[in-house]
N, C-alpha and C positions, 0 to 999 in steps of 0.2 A: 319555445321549448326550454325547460329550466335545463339550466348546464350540469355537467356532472361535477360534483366535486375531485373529480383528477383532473379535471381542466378546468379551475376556475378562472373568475373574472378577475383582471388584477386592479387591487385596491389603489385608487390615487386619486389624494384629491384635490388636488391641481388639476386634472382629466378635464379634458372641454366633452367628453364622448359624454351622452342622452343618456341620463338616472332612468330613464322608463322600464330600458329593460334589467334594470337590477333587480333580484327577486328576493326574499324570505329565503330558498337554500342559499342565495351567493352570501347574505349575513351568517348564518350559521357554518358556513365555510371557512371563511372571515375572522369570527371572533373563537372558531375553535369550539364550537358547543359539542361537534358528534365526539371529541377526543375528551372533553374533558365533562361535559357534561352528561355522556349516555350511562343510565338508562333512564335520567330524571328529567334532565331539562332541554329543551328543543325549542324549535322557534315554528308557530305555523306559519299558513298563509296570509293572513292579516298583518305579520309583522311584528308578532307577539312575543316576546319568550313567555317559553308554559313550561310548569312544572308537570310530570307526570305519577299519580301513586303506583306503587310499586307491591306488587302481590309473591312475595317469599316461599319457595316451598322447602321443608327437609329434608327430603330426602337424598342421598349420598348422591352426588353425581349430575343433579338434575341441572339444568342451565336454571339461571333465575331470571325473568324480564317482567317489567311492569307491562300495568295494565294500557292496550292502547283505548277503551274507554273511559279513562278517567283523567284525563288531560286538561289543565285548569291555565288561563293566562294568569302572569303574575301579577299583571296591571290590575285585575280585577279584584284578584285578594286585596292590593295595598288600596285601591275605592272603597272597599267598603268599611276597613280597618278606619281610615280615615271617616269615613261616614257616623263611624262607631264612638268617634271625638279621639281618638288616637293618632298623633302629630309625627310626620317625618322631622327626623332621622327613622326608619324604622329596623326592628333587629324581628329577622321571621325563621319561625323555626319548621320545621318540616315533618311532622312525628311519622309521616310512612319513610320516609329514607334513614330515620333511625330505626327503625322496625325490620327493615331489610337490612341493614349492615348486622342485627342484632342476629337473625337469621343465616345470611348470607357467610358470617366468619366460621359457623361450625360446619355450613354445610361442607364448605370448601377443603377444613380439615378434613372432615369425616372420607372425604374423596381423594383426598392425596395421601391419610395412611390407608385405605382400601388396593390406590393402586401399588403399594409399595408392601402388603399384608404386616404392616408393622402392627407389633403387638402390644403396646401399650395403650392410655388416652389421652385426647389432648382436651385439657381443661381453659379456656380463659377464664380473662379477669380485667374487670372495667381499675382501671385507674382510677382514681375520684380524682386529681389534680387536673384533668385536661377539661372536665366540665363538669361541675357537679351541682349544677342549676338545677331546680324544682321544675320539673317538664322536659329535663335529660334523664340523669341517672335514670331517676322513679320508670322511666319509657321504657329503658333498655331490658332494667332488671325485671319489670311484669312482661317482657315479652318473652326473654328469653333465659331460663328457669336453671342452664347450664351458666350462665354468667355469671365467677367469682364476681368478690370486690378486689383491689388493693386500697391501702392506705399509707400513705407517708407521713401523715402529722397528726395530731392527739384530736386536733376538729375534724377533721377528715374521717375520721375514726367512730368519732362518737355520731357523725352523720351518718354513715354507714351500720352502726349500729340500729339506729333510730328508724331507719327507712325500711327493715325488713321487719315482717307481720310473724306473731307466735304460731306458728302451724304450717306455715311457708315451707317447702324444699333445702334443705340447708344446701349453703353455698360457700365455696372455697373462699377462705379470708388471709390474704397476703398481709404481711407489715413492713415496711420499708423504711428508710428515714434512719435521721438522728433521734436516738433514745432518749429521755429523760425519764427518770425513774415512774413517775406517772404515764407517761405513756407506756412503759412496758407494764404497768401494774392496768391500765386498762385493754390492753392484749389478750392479758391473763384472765382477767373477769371476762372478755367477751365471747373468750374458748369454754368457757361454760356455758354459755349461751348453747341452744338447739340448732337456731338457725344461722350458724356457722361449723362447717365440717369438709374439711380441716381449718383449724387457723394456724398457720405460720409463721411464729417470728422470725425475721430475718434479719439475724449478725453482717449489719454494713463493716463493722468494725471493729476492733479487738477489743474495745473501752465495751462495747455493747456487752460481751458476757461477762463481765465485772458487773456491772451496772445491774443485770438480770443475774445474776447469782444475789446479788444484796437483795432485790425488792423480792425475790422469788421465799429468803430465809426469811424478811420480813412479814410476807403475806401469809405464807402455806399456801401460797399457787403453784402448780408444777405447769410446767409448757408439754401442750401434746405435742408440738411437734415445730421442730426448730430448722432455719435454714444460714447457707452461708450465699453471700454474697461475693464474687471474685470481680478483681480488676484485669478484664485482660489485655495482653497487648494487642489483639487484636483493633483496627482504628472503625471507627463509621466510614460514612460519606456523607457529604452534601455540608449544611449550612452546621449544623452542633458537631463534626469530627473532629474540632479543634482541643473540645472537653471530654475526647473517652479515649483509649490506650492507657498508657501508665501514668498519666498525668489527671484520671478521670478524679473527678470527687470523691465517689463512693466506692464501696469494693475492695478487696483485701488482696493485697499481693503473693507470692505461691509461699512463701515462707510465713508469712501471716496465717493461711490458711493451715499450712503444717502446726505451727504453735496454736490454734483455737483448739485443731484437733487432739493436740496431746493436753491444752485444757478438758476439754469433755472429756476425755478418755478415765478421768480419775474420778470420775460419774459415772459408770457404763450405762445406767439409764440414760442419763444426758445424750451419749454418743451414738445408741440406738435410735434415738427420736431426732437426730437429724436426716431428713429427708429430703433438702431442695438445693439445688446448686442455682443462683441464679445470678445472672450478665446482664448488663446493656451496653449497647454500642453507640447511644444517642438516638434524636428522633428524625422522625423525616430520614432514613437513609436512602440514600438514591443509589447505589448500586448494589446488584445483587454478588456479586463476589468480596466486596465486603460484608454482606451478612454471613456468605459461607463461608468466609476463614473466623469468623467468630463462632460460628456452629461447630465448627470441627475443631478450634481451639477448647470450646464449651467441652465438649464431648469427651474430648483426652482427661480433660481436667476431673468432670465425673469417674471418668474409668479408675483414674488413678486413685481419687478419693475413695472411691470403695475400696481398692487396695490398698489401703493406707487404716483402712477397720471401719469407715463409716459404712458399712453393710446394710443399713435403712436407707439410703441414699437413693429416691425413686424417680427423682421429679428433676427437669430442664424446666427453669424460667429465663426464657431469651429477653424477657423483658420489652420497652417498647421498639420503636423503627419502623416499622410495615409501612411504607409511606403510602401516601395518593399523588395523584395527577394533577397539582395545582395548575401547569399550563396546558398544552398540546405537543408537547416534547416529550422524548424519552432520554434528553443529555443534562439537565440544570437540575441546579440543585434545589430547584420545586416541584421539579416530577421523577422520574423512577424509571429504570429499564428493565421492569419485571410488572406484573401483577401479583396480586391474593394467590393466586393458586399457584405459582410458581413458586415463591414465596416458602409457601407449606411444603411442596415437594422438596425443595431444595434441603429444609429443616428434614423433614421424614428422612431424606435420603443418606444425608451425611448421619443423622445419630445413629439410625440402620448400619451403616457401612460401617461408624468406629465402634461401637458397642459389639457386634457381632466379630466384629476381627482380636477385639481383645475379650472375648466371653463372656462379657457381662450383659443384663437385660436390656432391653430398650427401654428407655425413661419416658414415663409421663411428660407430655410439652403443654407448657404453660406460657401464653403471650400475654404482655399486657401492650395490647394495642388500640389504645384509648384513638387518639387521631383517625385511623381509620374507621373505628367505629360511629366515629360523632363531627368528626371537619364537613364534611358535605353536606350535614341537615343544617346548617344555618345561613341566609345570606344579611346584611345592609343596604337597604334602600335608603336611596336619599335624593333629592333634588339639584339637577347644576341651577346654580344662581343669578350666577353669572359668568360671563368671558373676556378674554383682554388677548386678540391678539399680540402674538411675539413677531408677527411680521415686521419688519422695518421698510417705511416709505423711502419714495428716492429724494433727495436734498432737495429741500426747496428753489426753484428757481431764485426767488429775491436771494438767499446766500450764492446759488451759485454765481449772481449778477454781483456780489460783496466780494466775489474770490479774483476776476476778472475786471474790478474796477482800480484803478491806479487814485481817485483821491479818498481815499480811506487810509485810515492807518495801514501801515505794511506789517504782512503777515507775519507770525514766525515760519521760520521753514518747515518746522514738523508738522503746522497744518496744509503749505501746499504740497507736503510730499504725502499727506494722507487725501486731500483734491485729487491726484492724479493714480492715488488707488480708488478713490472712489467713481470717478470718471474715465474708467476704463485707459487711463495714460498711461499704464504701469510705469513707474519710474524706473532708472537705471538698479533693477535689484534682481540678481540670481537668486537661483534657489528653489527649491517645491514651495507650493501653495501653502504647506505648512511654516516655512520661513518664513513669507509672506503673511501670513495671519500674525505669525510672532512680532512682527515688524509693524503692521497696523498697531497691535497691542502696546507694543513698546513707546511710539510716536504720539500714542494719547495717555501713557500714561507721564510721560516727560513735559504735554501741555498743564494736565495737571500740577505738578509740582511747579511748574513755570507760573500759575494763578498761583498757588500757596503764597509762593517769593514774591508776588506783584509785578512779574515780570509781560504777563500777557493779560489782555481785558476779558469782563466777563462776553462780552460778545465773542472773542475768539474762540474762551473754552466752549460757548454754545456748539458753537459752529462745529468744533474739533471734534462733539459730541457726535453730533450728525454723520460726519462727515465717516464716523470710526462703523457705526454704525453701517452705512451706504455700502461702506467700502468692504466689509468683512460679508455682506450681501452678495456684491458683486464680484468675491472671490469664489463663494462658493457654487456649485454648478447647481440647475435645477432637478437634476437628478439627484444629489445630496437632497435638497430642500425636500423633497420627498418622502425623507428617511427622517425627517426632525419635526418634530414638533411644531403647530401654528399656531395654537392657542391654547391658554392656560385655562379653565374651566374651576369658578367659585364652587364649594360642593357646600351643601348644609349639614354637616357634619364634622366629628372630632378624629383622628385617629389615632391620637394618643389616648383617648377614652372609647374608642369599640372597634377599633382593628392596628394593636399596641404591634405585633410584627410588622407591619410594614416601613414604618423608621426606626424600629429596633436592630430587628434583622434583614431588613430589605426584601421579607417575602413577597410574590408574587402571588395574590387573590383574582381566580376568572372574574373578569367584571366586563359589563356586557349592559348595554340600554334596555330597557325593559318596552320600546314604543318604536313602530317607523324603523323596524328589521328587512321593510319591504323595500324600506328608500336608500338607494345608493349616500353612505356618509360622505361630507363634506370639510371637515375638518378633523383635523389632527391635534388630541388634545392631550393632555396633562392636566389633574387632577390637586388643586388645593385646596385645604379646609380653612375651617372657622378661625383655628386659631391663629395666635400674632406668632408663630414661631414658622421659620424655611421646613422646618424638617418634617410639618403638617403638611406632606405633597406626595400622590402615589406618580413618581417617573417610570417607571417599569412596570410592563401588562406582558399578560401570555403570549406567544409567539402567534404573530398574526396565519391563518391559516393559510393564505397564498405566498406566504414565505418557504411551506411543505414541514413535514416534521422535523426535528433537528435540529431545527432552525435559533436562533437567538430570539430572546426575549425583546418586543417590542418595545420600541422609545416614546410610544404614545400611542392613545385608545382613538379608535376611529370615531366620530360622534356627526352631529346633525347641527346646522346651526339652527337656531328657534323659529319656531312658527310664531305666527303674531295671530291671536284670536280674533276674527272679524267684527265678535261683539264687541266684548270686552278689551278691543287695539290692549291687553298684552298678550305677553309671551304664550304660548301654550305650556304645561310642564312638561319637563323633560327629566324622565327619573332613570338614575342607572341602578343596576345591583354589582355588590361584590360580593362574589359568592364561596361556600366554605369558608363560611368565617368561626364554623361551632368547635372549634378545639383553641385552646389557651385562652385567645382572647375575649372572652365575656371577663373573665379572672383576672388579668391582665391589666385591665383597665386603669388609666391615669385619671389627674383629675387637670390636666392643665388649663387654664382661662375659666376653672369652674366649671367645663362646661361636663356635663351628669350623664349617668346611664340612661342609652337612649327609650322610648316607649318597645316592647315588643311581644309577642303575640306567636301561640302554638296552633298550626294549622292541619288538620285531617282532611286528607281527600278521598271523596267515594265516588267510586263512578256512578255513570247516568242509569239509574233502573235498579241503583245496587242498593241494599237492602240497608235503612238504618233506623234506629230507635231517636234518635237526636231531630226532633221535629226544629231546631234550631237551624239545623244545614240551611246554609247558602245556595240555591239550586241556578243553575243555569244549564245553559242547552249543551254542553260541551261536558257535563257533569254536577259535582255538589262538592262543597267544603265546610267540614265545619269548624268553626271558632274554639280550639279547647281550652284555650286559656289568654288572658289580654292578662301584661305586668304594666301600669304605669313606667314612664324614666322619673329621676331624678329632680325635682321642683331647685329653685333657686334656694328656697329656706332651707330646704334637705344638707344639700352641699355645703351651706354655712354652718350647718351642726357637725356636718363630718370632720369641720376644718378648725371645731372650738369654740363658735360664735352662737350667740342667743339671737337668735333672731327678731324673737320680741321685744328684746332691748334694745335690738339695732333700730323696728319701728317706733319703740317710744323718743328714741335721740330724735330721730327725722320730727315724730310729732312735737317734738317741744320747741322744731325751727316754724311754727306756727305763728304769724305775726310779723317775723319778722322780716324786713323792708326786703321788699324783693322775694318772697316763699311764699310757694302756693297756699293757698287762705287751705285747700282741703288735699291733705296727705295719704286719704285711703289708697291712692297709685300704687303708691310703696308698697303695700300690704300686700295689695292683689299681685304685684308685678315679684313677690317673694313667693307666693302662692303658685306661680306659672313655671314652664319650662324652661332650663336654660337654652335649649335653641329657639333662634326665631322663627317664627310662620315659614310654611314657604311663600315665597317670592315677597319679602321682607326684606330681602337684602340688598337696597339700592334699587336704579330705576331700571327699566327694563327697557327703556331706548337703547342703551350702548348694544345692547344686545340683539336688538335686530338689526343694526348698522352692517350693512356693505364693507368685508375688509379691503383693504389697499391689496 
């Protein structure tokens, strides 16, 4: 009988109890799929995780849920990608779960001002900053015909320009950002364009309508239609609240905004075509009573602008925040104690309530909620490599037979007072268990500086090594051990080049094995990359799901240790995903150790029977996917032109060590091996014996 998920199995893998009956629902229990991954990703019966496509409808009010025939395993896309000559690390992108967020944000408006009879619209608008990759934006905007742009930088702009067709639906065009006179001079040209209606410049700052008064007398462009940007004091929540209140970057403080208006005002045209009041509170907000004191803060501030003479003043842009459910929690500051539609209501509710108590209209709402739009279509596949137990064995007998013998040199004291922590003798020492670790810590680190001086041999510090280790084992209980981490897990991949939050900001991405969901995990692992730096390491995963909601973020991901292929005596692969990686970080990206953007690939799913013109499709019996787009990553040559280097002059240097005593007689290596990826193969990275090794 598979368990219910309000009684699950609980995770441990120390456990001597029978993996037999662990099932595919006890992993998606486990790793939190129904909380953070519904209504896309699920695990079936085989032990699979599977994405599912997702069928959007419009209408106000309707529930939206994917299709349950078209459910695809993941493992099977990244087979054939790989089939396709495309190498892990792999970056996948999911065009139906963009297609539905595309859908799913107006429908969710349309239905919370329906229940609130508010009488304005609410317009979004894609950010280009959170991803403006060939195979994002282009997705959002052909789906869905209601979707502004924003723009904050002059490339940003001109891409957004370029991507919409002569004949197209005109769409709301935001501007945001610091100005320079070419950027507002191409604001200005683009508001003549068809296929933007409205475009809004947006005054961050008092220097902005200096700046656009100059380029506006220079050009003979007039702006249809102008906004202000405020700073309020209102704060965020979660990981960016530390950058918005009155300390934020952008945004104009109340008396700033009074002096712009008594600048327009000796324009009346100017002061008529301001129409948009617009806030941010940062991104990712995780609670919902900080967005509503910034909603009702926003609100007053509108009210009062119209009484102040800006009388074209139609439009709330709350800007972004709207966050997702990065874990299975509703308390950290990667998931959220709200949804989408609560969200909306809460906005509808408060501008309803201020606008109407001080007389004036309800405002047009305009969000730019890029993140939710686009964080959930993308994950990172990649390969563990390998693993390095953190366990510590117990002190070898031959030392403990050296601690115990009387014709060896005599010990220092610090290492038999650390013998009798690690031997269960506790020494004469009060205190909690915490004193005690502090006191192991102390006792080796005093041996240490005893070698520096020459005072103890290197056989002692051996020994004191062990011994610190043993000891700090046998303080802690095995019920702790539980809770920590047992092995460290090689991964083929960068994360200062394809997922830059997680040592930046410490975010939390659902990551989850893509293989063996069916089999009870066995280890407790931690996650480091390719590269030579500590800070390439994810320590922190989504709160395990037999912890219950609420709960703290886990200290390590549950994992398998490897199968050995019968044929081929190695490893089997063992691929994990980290998922929602499609907001910032494609853009984000470092270039540490060289190592490059990885290969990645846009995938469409159709269910089985379901009608498609693309004789390309992938069919299987579960369904059909097809291939829309494959991007190369990164070649070795690529990265050295990024970085100022010719790369064919670096192979003519090599070719001219030709000859010389001890150089390979023939140097095409070089060539081809600049011509290749910078990540290696899988299972490249070292032998694959340590890895099926029995730990201590």
């Amino acid at each position: 009988m598979t368990p219910s998920i309000n009684a699950p199995k609980q995770f441990d893998s120390t456990s001597a109890s029978s993996p037999s009956s662990w099932t595919a629902e006890d992993s998606a229990e486990l790793y939190g799929v129904k909380s953070w991954g519904a209504p896309w990703f699920s695990v079936n019966g085989r032990g699979k995780l599977c994405v599912e496509a997702a069928e959007p409808h419009s209408s106000a009010g309707q529930q939206l849920s994917p299709s349950t025939s078209a459910r695809i395993e993941v493992e099977a896309v990244i087979e054939h990608l790989l089939g396709q000559g495309l190498q892990l690390p792999l970056s996948i992108h999911w065009t139906d779960i963009l297609e539905y967020n595309a859908v799913r944000l107006f429908d969710i408006w349309d239905q919370a001002r329906a229940e609130h009879s508010y009488r304005s619209k609410f317009r979004g608008v894609l950010p280009m900053k959170v991803n403006c990759l060939n195979g994002v934006t282009p997705v959002l905007l052909a789906k869905q015909p209601r979707l502004g742009v924003e723009c904050g930088t002059l490339a940003e702009l001109l891409l957004a320009v370029g991507l919409l067709k002569a004949g197209s639906e005109p769409r709301m065009l935001i501007v945001n950002g610091f100005k320079s006179e070419k950027f507002i001079e191409a604001t200005l040209r683009a508001a003549q364009l068809p296929v933007f209606n409205p475009t809004i410049l947006v005054f961050d700052r008092v220097a902005d309508v200096v700046i656009f008064s100059k380029v506006s007398q220079q050009t003979g462009l007039r702006a249809h239609k102008l906004g202000l940007r405020a700073r309020l004091a209102a704060k965020g929540a979660g990981k960016h609240a530390s950058s918005t209140g009155a300390g934020s970057k952008f945004g104009m403080s109340a008396d700033e905004l009074i002096h712009v208006l008594d600048t327009l005002r000796q324009e009346p045209a100017l002061l008529e075509s301001v129409c948009l009041l617009h806030f941010h509170i940062g991104s990712q907000v995780s609670s919902i009573s900080a967005l509503e004191n910034a909603f009702r803060e926003g609100a007053q501030l509108y009210c009062r602008l119209r009484e102040l003479g800006a009388t074209g003043l139609d439009t709330i842009d709350v800007g972004g925040g709207l966050a997702i459910k990065y874990d299975n929690t509703d308390t950290t500051d990667c998931s959220a104690d709200y949804d989408w539609l609560l969200y909306a209501r809460t906005a509808v509710r408060v501008f309803a309530e201020v606008t109407d108590r001080n007389g004036q209209p309800h405002p047009d709402i305009v969000t730019e909620s890029g993140r939710a739009l686009i964080a959930q279509h993308a994950m990172v596949v990649f390969d563990v490599e390998d693993t390095v137990s953190m366990q510590h064995g117990a002190v070898p007998e031959k030392q403990r037979e050296l601690l115990s013998r009387e014709d060896v040199e005599v010990f220092a004291p610090e290492v038999e007072e650390l013998g009798a922590f690690a031997f269960s003798r506790d020494p004469d020492h009060d205190g909690t268990d915490a004193d005690r670790e502090t006191r192991i810590n102390e006792l080796h680190t005093q041996i240490q500086h005893r070698f520096t001086s020459g005072d103890v041999s290197l056989a002692q510090r051996g020994i004191a090594d062990r011994l610190r280790l043993q000891a700090l084992d046998q303080l802690r209980s095995s019920s702790s051990k539980a809770s920590r981490p047992s092995h460290q897990a090689m991964i083929n991949m960068s994360l200062f080049q394809s997922l830059n939050h997680v040592w930046t900001l410490h975010s939390i991405f659902p990551t989850i094995p893509l293989q063996r969901l069916d089999e009870q995990p066995d280890i407790r692992g931690i996650l480091t990359d390719l590269t030579c730096d500590s800070l390439g390491a994810v320590t922190k995963f989504q709160a395990l799901g037999t912890k219950h909601r609420g709960s703290e973020p886990s200290d390590f991901l549950p994992m398998h240790r490897l199968k050995q292929d019968p044929q081929t005596k190695k490893a089997q692969p063992y691929r994990i995903a980290m998922c929602f990686s499609g907001a910032y970080n494609a853009l984000l990206n470092g270039r540490h150790n060289l190592f490059g953007a990885t290969d990645s690939a846009g995938i469409r799913i159709v269910p089985s029977g379901g009608a498609t013109a693309n004789d390309s499709a992938v069919k299987r019996s579960d369904g059909q996917f097809v291939v829309e787009w494959t991007r190369p990553g990164d070649t070795v040559e690529r990265m050295l032109q990024g970085i100022g280097y010719d790369p064919s002059a670096l192979a003519e240097n090599v070719q001219g060590m030709k000859g010389t005593a001890g150089a390979d007689s023939d140097m095409a290596w070089y060539r081809e091996m600049l011509r290749g990826s910078t990540y290696p193969p899988s299972s490249a990275i070292g032998g694959w014996e340590p890895l099926l090794q029995t730990d201590a």
